[in-house]
gemmi code that builds the backbone of each chain (N, CA, C; Angstrom):
import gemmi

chains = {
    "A": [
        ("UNK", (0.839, -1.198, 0.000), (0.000, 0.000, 0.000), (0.880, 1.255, 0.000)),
        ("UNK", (0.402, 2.409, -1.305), (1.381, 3.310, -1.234), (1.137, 4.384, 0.261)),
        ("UNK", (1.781, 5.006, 0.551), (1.689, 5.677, 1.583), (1.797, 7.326, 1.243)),
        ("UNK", (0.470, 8.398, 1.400), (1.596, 9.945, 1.129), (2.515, 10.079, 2.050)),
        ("UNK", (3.594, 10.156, 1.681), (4.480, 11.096, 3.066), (4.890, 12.188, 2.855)),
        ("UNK", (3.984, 12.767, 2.045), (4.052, 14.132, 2.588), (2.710, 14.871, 2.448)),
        ("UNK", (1.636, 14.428, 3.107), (0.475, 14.635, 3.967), (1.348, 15.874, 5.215)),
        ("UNK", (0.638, 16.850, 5.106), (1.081, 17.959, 6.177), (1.004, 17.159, 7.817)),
        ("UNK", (2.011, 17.552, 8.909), (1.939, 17.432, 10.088), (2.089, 18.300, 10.383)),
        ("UNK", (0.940, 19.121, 10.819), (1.229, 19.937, 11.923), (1.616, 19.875, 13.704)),
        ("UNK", (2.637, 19.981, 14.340), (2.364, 19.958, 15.697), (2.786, 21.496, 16.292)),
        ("UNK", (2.990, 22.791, 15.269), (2.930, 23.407, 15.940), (1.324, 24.403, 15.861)),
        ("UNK", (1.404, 24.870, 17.088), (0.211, 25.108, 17.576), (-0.635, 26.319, 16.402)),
        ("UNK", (0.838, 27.479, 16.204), (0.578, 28.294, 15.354), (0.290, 27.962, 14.145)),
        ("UNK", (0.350, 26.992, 13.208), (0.025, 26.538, 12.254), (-1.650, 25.920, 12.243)),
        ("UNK", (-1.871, 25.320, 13.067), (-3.647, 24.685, 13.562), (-4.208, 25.693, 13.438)),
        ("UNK", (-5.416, 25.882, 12.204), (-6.268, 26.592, 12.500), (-7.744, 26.270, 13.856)),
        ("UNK", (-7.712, 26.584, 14.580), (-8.462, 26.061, 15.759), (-10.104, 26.275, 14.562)),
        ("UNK", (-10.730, 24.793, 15.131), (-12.518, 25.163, 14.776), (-12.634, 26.350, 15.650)),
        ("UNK", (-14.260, 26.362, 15.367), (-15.168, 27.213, 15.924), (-15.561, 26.357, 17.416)),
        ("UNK", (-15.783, 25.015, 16.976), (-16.132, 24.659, 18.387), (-14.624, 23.882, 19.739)),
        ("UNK", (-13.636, 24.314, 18.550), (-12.476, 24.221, 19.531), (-12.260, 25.545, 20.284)),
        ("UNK", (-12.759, 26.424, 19.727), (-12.265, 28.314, 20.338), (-13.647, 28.178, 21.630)),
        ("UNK", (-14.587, 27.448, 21.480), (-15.643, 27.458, 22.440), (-15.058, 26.780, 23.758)),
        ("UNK", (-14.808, 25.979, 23.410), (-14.168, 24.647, 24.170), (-13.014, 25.179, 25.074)),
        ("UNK", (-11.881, 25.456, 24.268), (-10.479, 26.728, 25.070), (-10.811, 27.671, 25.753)),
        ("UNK", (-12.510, 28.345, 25.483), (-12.518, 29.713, 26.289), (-13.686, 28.902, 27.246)),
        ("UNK", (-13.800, 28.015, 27.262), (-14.999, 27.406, 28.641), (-13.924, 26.968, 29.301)),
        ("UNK", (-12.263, 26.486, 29.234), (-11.329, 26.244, 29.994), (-11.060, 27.522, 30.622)),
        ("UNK", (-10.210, 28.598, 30.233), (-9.635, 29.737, 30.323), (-10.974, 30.807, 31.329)),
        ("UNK", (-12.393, 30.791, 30.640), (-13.201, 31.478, 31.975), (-13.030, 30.342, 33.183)),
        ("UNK", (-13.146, 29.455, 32.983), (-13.797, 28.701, 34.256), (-12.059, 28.926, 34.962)),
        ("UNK", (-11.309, 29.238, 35.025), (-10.188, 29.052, 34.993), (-10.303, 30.331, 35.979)),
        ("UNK", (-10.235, 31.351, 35.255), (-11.056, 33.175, 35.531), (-11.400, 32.961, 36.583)),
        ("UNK", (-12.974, 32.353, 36.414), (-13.711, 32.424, 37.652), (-13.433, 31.737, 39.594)),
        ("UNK", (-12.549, 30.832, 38.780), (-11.966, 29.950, 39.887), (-10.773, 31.119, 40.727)),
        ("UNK", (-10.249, 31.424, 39.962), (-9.090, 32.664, 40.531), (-9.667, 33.507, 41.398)),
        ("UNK", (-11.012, 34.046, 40.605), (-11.489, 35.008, 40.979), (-12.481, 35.146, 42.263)),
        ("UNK", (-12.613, 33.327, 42.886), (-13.807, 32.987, 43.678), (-13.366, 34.056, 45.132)),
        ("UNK", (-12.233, 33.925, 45.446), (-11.686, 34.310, 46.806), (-12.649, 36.141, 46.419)),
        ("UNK", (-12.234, 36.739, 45.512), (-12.783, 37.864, 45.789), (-14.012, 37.687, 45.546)),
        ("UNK", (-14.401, 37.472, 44.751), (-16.522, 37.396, 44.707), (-16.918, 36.857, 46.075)),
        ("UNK", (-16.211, 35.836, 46.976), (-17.089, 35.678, 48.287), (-16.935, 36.809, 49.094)),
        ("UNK", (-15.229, 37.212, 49.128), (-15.079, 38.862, 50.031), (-16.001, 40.182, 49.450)),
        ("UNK", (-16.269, 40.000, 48.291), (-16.947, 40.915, 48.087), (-18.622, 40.764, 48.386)),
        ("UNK", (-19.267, 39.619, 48.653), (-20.382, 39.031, 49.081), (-20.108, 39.357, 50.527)),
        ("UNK", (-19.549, 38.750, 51.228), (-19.188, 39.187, 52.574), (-19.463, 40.766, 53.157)),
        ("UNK", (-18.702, 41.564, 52.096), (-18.710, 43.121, 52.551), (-19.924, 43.604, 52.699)),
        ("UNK", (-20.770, 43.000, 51.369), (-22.052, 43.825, 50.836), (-23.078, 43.586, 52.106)),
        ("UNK", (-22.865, 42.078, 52.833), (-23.801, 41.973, 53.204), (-23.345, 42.290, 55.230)),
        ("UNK", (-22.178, 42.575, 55.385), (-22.165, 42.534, 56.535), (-22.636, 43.824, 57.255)),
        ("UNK", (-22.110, 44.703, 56.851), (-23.309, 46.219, 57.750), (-22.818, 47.113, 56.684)),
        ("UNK", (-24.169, 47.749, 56.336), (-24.085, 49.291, 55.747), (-22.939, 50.216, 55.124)),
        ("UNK", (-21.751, 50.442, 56.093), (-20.325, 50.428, 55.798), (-19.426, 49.814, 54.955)),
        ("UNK", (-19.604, 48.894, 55.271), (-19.079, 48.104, 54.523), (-19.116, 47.657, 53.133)),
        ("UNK", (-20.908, 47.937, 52.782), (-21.296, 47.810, 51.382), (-21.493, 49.294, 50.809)),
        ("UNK", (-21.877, 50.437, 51.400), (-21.195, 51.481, 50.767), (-19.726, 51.656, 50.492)),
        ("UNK", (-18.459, 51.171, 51.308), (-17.290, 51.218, 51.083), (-16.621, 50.125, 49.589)),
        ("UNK", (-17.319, 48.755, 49.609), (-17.690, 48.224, 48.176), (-18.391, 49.091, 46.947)),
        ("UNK", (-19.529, 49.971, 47.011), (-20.162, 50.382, 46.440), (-18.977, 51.312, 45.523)),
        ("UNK", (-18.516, 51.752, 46.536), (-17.624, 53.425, 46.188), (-16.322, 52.434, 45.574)),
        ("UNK", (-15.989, 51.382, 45.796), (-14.842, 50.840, 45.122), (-14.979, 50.380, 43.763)),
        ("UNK", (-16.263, 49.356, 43.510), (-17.001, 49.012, 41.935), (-17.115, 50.373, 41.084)),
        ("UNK", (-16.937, 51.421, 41.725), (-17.369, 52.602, 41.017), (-15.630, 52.902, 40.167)),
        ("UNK", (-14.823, 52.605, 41.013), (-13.985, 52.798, 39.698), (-13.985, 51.863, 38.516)),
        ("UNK", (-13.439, 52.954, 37.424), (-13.377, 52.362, 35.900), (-12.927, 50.580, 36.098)),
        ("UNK", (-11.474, 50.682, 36.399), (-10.901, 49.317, 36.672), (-10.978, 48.429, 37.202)),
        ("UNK", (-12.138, 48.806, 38.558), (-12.885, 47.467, 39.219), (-13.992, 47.246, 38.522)),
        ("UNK", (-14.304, 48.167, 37.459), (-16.104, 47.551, 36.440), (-15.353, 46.551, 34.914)),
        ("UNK", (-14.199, 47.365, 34.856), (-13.877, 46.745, 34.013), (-13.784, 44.950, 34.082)),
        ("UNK", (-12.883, 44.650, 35.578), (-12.676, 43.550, 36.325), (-13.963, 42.702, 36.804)),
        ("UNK", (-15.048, 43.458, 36.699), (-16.194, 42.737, 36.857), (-17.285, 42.366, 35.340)),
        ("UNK", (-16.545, 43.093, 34.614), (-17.132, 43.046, 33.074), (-16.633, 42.090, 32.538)),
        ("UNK", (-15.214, 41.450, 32.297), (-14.376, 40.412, 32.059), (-14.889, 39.171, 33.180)),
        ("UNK", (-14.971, 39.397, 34.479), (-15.720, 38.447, 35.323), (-16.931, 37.887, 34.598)),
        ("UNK", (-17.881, 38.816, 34.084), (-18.728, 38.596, 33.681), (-19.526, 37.587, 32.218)),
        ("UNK", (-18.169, 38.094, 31.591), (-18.161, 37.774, 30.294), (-17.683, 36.274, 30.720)),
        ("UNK", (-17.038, 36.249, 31.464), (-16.150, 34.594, 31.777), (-17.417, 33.643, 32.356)),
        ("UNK", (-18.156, 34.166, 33.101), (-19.362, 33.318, 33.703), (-20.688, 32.797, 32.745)),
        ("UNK", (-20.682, 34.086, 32.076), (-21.686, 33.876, 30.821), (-21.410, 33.074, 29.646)),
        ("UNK", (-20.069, 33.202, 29.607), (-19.510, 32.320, 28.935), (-20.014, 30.984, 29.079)),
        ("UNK", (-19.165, 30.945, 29.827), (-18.904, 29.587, 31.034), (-20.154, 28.909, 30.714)),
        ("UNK", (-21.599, 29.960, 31.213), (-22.798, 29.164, 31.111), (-23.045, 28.389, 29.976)),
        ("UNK", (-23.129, 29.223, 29.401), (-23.523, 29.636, 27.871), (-22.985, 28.069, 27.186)),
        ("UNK", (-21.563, 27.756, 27.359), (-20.924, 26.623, 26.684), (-21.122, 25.644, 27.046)),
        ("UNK", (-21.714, 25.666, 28.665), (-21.693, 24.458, 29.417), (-23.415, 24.107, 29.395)),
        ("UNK", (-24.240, 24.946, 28.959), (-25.377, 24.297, 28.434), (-25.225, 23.374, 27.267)),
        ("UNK", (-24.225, 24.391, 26.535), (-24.081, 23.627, 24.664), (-23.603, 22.069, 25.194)),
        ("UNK", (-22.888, 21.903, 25.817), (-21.797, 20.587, 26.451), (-23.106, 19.890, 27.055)),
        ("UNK", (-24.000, 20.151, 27.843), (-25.368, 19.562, 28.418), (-26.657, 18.468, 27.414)),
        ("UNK", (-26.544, 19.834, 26.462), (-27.197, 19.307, 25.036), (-26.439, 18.210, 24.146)),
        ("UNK", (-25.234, 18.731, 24.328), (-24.497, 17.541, 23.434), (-24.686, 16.126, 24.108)),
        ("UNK", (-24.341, 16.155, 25.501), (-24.401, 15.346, 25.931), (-25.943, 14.220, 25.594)),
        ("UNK", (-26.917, 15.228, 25.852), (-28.445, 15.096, 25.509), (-28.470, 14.589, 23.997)),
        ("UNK", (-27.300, 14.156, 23.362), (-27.730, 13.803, 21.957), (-28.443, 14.554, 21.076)),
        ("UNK", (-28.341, 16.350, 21.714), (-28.946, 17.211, 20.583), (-26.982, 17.908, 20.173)),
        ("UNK", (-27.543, 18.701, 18.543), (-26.389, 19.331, 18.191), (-25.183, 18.693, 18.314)),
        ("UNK", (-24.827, 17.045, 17.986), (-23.804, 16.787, 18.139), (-23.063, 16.417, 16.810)),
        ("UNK", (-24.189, 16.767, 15.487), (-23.477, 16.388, 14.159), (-22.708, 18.010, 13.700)),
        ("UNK", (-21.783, 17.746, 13.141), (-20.606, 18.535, 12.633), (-21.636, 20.023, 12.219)),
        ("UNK", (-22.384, 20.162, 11.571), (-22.808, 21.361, 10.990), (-23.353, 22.067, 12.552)),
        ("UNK", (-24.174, 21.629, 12.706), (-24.896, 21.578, 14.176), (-23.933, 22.165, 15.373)),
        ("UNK", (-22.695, 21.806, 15.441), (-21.670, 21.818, 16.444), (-21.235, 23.144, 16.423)),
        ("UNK", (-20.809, 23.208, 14.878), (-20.316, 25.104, 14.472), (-21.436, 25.973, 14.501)),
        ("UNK", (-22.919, 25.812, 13.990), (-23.798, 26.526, 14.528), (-23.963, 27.014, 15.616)),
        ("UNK", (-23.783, 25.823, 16.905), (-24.230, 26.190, 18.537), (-22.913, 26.788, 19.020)),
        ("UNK", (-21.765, 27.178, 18.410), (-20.676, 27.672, 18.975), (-20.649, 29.150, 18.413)),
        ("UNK", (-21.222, 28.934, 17.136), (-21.347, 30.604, 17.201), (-22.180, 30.889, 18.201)),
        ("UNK", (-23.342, 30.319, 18.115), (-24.551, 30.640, 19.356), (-23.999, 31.465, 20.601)),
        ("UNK", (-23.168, 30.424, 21.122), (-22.508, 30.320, 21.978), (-21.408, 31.901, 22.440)),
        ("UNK", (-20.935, 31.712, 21.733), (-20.067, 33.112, 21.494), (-20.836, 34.485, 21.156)),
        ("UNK", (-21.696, 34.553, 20.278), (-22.707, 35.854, 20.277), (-23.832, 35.920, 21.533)),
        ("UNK", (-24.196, 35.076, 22.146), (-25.210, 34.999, 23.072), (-24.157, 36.051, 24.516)),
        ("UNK", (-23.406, 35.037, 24.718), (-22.663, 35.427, 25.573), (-21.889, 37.159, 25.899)),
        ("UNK", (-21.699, 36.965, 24.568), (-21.312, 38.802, 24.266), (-22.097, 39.705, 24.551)),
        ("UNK", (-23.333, 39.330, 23.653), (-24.536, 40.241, 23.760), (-25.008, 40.465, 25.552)),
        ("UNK", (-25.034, 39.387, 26.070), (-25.845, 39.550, 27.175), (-24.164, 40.510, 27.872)),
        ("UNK", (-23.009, 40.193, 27.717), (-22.185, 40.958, 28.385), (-21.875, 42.266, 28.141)),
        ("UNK", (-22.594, 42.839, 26.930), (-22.667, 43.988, 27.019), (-23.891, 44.658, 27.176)),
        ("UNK", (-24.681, 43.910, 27.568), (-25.797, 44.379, 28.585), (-26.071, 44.901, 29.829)),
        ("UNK", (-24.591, 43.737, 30.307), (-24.173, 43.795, 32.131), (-23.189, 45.098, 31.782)),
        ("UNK", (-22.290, 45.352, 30.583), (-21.506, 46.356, 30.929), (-22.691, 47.629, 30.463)),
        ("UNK", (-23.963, 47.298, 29.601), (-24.557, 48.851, 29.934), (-25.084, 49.190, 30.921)),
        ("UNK", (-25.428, 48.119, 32.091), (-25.920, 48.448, 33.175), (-24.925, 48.879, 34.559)),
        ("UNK", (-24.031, 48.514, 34.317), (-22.793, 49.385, 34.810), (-22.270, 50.559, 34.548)),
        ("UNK", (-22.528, 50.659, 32.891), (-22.262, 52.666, 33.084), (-22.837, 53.224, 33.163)),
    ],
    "B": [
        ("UNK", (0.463, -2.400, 30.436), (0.336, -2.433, 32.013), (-0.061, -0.878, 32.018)),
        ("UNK", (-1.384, -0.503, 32.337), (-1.820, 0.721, 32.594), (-0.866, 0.870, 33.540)),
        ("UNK", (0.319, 2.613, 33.511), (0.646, 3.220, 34.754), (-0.272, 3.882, 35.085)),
        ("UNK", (-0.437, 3.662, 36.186), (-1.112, 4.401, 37.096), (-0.761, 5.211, 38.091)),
        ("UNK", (-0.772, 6.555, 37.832), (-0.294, 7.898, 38.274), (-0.878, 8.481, 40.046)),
        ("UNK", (-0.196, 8.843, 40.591), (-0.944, 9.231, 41.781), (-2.197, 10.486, 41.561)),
        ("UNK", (-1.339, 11.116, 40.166), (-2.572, 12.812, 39.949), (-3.094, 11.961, 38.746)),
        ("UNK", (-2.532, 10.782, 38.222), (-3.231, 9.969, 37.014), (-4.961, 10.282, 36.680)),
        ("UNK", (-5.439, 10.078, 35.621), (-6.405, 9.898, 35.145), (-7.502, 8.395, 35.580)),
        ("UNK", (-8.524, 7.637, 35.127), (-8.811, 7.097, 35.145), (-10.007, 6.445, 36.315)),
        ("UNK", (-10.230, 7.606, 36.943), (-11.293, 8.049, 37.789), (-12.639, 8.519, 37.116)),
        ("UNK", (-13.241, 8.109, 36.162), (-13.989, 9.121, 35.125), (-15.524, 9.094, 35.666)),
        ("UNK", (-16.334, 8.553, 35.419), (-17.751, 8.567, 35.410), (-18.585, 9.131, 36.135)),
        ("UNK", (-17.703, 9.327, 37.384), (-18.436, 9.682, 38.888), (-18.568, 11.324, 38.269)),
        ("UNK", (-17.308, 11.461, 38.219), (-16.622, 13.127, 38.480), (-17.476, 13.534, 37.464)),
        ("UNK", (-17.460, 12.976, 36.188), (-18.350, 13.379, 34.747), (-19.708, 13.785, 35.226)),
        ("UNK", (-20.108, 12.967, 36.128), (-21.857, 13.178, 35.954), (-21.749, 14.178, 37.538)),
        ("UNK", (-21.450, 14.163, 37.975), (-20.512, 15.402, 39.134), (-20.549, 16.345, 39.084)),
        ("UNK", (-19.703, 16.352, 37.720), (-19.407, 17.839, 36.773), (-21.098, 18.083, 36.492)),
        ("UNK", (-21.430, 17.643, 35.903), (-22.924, 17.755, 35.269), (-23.781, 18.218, 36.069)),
        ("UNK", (-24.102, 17.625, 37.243), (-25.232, 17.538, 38.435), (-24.662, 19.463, 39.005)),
        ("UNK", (-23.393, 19.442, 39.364), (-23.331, 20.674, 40.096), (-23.221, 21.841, 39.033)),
        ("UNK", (-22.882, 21.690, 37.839), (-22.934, 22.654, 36.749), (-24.764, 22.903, 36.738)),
        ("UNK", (-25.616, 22.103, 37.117), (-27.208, 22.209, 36.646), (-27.514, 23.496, 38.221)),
        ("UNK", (-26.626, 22.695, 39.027), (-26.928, 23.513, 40.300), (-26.512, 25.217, 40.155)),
        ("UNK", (-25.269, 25.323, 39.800), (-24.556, 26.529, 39.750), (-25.495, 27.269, 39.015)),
        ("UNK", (-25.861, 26.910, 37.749), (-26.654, 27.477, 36.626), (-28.375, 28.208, 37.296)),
        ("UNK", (-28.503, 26.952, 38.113), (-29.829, 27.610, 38.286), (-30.034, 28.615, 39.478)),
        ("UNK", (-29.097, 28.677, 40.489), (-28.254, 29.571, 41.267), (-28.406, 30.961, 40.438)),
        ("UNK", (-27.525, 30.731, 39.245), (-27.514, 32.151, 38.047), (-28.250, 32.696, 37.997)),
        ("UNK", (-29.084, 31.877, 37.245), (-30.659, 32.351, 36.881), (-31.355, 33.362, 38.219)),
        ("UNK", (-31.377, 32.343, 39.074), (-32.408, 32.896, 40.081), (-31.877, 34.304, 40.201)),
        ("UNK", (-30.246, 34.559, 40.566), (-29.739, 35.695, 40.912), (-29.823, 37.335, 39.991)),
        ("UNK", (-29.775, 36.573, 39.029), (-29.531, 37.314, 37.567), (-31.391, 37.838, 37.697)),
        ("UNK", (-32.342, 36.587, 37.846), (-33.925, 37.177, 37.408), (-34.342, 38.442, 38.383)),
        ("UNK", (-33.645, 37.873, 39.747), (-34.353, 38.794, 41.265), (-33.611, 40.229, 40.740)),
        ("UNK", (-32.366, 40.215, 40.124), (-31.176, 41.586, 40.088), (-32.430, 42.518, 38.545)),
        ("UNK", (-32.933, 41.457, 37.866), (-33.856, 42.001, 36.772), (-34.836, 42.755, 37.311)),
        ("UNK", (-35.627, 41.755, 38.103), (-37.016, 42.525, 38.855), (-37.002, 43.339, 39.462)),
        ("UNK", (-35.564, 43.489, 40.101), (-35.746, 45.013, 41.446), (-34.395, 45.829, 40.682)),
        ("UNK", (-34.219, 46.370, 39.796), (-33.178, 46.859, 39.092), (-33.355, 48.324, 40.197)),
        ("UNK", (-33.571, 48.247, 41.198), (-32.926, 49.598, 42.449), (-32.695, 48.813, 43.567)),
        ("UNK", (-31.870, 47.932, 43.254), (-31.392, 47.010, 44.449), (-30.630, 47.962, 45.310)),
        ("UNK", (-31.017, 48.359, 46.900), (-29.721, 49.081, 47.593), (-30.058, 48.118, 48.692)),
        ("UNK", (-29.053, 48.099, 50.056), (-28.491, 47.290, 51.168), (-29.486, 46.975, 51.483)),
        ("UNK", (-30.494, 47.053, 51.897), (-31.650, 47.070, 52.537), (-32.440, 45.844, 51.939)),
        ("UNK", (-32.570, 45.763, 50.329), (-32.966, 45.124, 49.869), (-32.376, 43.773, 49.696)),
        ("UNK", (-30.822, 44.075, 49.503), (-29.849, 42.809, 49.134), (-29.813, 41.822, 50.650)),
        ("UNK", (-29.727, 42.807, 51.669), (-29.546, 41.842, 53.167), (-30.885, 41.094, 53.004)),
        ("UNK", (-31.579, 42.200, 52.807), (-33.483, 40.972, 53.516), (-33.680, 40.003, 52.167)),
        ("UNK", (-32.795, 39.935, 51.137), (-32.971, 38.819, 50.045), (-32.088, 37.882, 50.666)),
        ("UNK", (-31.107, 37.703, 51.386), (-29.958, 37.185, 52.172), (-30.395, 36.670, 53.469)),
        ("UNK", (-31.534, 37.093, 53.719), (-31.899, 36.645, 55.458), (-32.857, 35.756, 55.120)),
        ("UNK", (-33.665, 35.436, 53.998), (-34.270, 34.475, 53.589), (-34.017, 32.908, 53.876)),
        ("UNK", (-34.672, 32.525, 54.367), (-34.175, 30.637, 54.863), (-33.442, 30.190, 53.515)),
        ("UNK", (-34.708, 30.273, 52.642), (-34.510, 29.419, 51.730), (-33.506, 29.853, 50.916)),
        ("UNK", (-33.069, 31.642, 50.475), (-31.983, 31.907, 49.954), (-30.658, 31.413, 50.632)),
        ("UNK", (-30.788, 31.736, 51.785), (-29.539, 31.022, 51.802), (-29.212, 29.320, 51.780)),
        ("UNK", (-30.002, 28.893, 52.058), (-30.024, 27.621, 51.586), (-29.850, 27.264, 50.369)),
        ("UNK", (-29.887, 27.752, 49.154), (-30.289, 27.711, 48.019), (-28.481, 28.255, 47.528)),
        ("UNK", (-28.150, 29.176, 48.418), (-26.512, 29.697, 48.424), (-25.451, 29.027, 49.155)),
        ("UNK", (-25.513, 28.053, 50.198), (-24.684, 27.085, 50.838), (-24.485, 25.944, 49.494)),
        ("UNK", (-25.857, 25.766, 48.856), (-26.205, 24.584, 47.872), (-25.013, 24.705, 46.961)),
        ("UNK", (-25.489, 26.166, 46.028), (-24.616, 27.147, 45.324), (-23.201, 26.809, 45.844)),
        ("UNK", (-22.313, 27.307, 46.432), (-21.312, 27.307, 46.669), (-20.578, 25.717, 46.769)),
        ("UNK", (-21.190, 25.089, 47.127), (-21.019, 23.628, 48.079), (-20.527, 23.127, 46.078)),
        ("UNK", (-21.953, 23.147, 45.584), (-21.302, 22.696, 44.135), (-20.445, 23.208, 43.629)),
        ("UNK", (-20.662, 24.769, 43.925), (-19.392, 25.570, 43.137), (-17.878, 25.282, 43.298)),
        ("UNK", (-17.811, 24.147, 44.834), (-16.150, 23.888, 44.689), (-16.311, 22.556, 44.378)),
        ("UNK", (-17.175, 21.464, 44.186), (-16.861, 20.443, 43.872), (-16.462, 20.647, 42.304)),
        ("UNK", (-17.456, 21.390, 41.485), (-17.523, 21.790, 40.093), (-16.141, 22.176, 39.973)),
        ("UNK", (-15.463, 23.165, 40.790), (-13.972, 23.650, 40.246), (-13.165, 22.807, 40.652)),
        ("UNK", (-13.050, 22.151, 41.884), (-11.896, 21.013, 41.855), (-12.198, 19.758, 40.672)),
        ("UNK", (-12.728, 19.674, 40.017), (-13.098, 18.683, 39.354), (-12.377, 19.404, 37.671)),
        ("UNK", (-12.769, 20.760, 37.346), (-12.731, 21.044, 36.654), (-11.191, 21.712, 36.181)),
        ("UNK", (-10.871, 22.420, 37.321), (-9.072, 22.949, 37.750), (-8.113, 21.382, 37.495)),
        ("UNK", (-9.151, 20.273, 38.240), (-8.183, 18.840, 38.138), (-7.983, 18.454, 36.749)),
        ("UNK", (-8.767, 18.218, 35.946), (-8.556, 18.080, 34.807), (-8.333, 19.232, 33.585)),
        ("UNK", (-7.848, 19.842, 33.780), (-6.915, 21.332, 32.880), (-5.481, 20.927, 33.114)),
        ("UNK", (-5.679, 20.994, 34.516), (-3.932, 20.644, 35.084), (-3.542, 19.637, 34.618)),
        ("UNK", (-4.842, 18.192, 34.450), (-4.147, 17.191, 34.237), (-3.515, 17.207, 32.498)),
        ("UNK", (-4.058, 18.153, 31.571), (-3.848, 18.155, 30.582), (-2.754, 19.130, 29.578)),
        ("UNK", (-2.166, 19.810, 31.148), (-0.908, 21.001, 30.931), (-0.026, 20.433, 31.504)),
        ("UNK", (0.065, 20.119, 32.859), (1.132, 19.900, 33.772), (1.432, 18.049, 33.659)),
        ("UNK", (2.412, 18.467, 33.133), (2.820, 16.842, 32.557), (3.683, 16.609, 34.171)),
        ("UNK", (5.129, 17.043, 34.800), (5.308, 16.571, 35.651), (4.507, 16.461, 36.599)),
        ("UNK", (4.454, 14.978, 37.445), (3.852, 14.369, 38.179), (3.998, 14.813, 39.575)),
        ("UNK", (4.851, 15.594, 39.890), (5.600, 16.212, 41.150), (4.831, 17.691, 41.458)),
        ("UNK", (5.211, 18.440, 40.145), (4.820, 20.018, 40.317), (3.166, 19.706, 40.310)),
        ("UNK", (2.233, 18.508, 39.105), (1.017, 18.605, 39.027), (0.577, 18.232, 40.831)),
        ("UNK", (1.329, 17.523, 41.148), (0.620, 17.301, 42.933), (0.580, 18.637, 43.888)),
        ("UNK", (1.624, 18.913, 43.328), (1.697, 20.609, 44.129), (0.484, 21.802, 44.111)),
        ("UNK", (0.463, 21.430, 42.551), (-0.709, 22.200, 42.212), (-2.071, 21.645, 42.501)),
        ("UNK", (-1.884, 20.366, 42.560), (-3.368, 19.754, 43.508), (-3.166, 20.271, 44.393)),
        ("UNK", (-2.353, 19.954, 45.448), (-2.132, 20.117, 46.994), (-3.051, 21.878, 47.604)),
        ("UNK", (-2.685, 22.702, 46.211), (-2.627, 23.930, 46.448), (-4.302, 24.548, 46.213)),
        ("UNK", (-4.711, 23.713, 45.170), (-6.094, 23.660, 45.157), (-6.751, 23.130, 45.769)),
        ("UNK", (-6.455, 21.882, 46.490), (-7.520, 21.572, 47.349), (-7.253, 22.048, 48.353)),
        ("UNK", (-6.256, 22.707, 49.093), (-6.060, 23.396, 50.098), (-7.447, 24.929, 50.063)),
        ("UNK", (-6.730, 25.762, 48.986), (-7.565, 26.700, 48.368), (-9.267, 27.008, 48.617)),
        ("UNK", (-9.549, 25.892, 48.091), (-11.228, 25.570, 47.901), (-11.366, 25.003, 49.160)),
        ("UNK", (-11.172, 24.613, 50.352), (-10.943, 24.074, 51.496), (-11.118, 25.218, 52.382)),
        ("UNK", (-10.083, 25.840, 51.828), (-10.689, 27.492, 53.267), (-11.386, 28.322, 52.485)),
        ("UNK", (-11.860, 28.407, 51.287), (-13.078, 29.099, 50.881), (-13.836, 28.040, 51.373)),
        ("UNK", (-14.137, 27.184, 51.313), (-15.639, 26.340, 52.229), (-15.655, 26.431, 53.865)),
        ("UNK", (-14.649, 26.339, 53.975), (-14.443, 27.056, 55.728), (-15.129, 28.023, 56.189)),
        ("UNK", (-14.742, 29.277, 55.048), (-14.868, 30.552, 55.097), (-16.947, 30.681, 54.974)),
    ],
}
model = gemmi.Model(1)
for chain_id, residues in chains.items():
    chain = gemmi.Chain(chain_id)
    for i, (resn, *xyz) in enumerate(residues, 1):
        res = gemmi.Residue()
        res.name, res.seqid = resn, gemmi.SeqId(i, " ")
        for name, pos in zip(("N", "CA", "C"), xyz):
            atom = gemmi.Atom()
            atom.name, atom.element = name, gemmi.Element(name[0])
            atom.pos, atom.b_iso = gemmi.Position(*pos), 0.0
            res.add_atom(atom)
        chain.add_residue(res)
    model.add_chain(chain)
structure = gemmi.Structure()
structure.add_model(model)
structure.setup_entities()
């Protein structure tokens, strides 16, 4: 049996064009990743809001800078994400959307849903 | 001869449907938080504590959280297991996460 040998190998990374539902897949690693970093402050910041008056005005007046909304806008986007992919991963599982056309459809889904609703959370922040 | 790793793989089914069960939990956690933040869009202290003094909210937020670290040690475990090839530094980095998620559940 003849063999091509010279069929392309790629192993470097920069050469792989990543799918659509591989870029879904990398950024449901990378938020959940986010969010995990980020747990220690979302409970201190749960903590503040709710322990006396002071404390959640002194939070209040801190979210108010640019760079802590920003930090909660990227938070945000990482969770919605997060959701967003890990329903698609739910369904797949469910034996819906798991044929090839289907897969790149729900990953755009996936990626515009997520955006949209995150710049919703960032218009309700400015 | 399967090696079998101390941070090794081959633990699967439990953790899978694990992953699943507390991802359904976290999610609906979302929702609820995300719908109540919709309905009263003039949330100030007053409002957020007496949504917080609720039995069932907080119950519903111990739930929340309780999955939220099984979901990330499960989920942190297998990333690591798929970057961190040494077997030495990947234990470290267990060690450090389950330490981690350990005094956030404390906390």
């Amino acid at each position: 049996m003849m063999m091509n040998r010279n069929r392309p190998v790629h192993m470097e990374l920069s050469k792989i064009r990543l799918p659509l539902p591989g870029l879904v897949s990398i950024l449901h690693r990378i938020s959940g990743l986010l969010l995990f970093l980020a747990f220690p402050l979302l409970l201190m910041m749960l903590q503040s809001s709710l322990r006396s008056i002071e404390t959640y005005t002194l939070l209040a007046g801190l979210l108010r800078h640019p760079l802590s909304r920003l930090s909660l806008l990227v938070l945000a986007w990482a969770a919605l994400h997060h959701i967003c992919s890990g329903i698609r991963c739910l369904l797949i599982d469910l034996d819906f959307g798991g044929r090839l056309a289907q897969a790149r459809a729900s990953s755009m889904w996936v990626i515009a849903v997520s955006l949209a609703l995150t710049a919703l959370v960032g218009a309700r922040l400015w | 001869m399967v090696d079998r790793v101390v941070t090794g793989a081959h633990y699967g089914l439990r953790d899978w449907l694990f992953q699943r069960i507390t991802a359904v939990v976290a999610a609906a956690y979302a929702l609820f938080l995300a719908g109540y933040a919709l309905l009263h869009p003039s949330l100030d202290y007053y409002g957020w504590t007496g949504l917080f003094s609720n039995q069932i909210v907080r119950a519903f937020t111990l739930l929340f959280l309780l999955a939220a670290y099984l979901h990330a040690w499960v989920g942190v475990r297998d990333v690591v297991m798929d970057y961190v090839k040494p077997a030495g530094l990947r234990l470290a980095i267990y060690v450090a996460v389950i330490l981690a998620l350990l005094l956030y559940a404390i906390w």
